[in-house]
N, C-alpha and C positions, 0 to 999 in steps of 0.2 A: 193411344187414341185410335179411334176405331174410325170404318172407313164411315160409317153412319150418324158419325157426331160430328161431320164438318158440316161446314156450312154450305152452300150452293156455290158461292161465290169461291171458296175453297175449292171445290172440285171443279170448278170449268177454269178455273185461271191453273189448277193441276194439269188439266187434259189441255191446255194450251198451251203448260210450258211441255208436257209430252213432246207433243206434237212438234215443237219449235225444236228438239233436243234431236228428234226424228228426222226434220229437215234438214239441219245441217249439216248433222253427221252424216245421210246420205248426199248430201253434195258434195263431200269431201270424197265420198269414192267413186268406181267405176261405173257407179249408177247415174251418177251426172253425163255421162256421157251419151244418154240415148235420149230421142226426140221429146217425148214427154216430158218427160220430167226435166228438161232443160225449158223447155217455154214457162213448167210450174214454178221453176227457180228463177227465172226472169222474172216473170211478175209477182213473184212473192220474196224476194229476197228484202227488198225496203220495210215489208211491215212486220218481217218475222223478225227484224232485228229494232225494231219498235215493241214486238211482242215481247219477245225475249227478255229487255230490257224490265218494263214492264212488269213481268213476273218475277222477275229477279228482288225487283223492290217490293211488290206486294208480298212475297215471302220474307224477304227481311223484317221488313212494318210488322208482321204478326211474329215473328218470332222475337223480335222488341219487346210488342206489347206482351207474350208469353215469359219475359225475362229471362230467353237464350236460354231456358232448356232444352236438353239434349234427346228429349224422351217425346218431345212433338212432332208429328208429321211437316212445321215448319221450316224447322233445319235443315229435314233433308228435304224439302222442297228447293228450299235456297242453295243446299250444293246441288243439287242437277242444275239450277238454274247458273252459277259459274261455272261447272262443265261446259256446260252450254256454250256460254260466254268466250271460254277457253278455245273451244276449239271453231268457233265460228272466228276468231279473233286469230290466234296462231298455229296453227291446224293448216296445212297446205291439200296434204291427200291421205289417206287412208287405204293402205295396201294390204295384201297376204303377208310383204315383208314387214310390214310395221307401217308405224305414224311419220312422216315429214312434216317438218315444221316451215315456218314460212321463210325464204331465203332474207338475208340480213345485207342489203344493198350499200351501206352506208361504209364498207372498208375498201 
């Protein structure tokens, strides 16, 4: 599927879940820490994970309606969008040395 045969709706719920995969992966790292982009993370942090959410299903719903082919831009719409998910969910930081995952409190 070519990038000229989606729909509209297709490419700005694409360019949203981008952009939501872009946010949290940079909050997870050393980027979070400087002035800006900590006030853009405060107030964006609630609806990116509305967005997020959001796109995750909108690519499901079509790749349903497509019958989970593997050969649509749906699918892989919907694995960035559990990437996504993943690591906004258990994703602690993001270093040179690798990924930390979130501490497990409950032992």
């Amino acid at each position: 599927m070519e990038l000229n045969q989606l729909s509209r709706n297709d490419k700005t719920v694409g360019i949203m879940l981008l952009f939501c995969f872009v946010f949290w992966f940079l909050s997870k790292t050393e980027v979070a820490g400087f002035v800006l982009f900590g006030v853009v993370y405060e107030i964006g942090v609630f609806p990116m994970i509305i967005v997020t959410i959001v796109c995750a299903g909108y690519f499901f719903y079509q790749w349903f309606k497509n019958k989970f082919t593997l050969n649509k831009i749906y699918f892989y719409g919907f694995l960035l969008a559990i990437v996504t998910l993943l690591i906004m969910r258990f994703v602690f930081s993001i270093t040179s040395n690798g990924i930390i995952l979130m501490p497990n409190y409950n032992n």
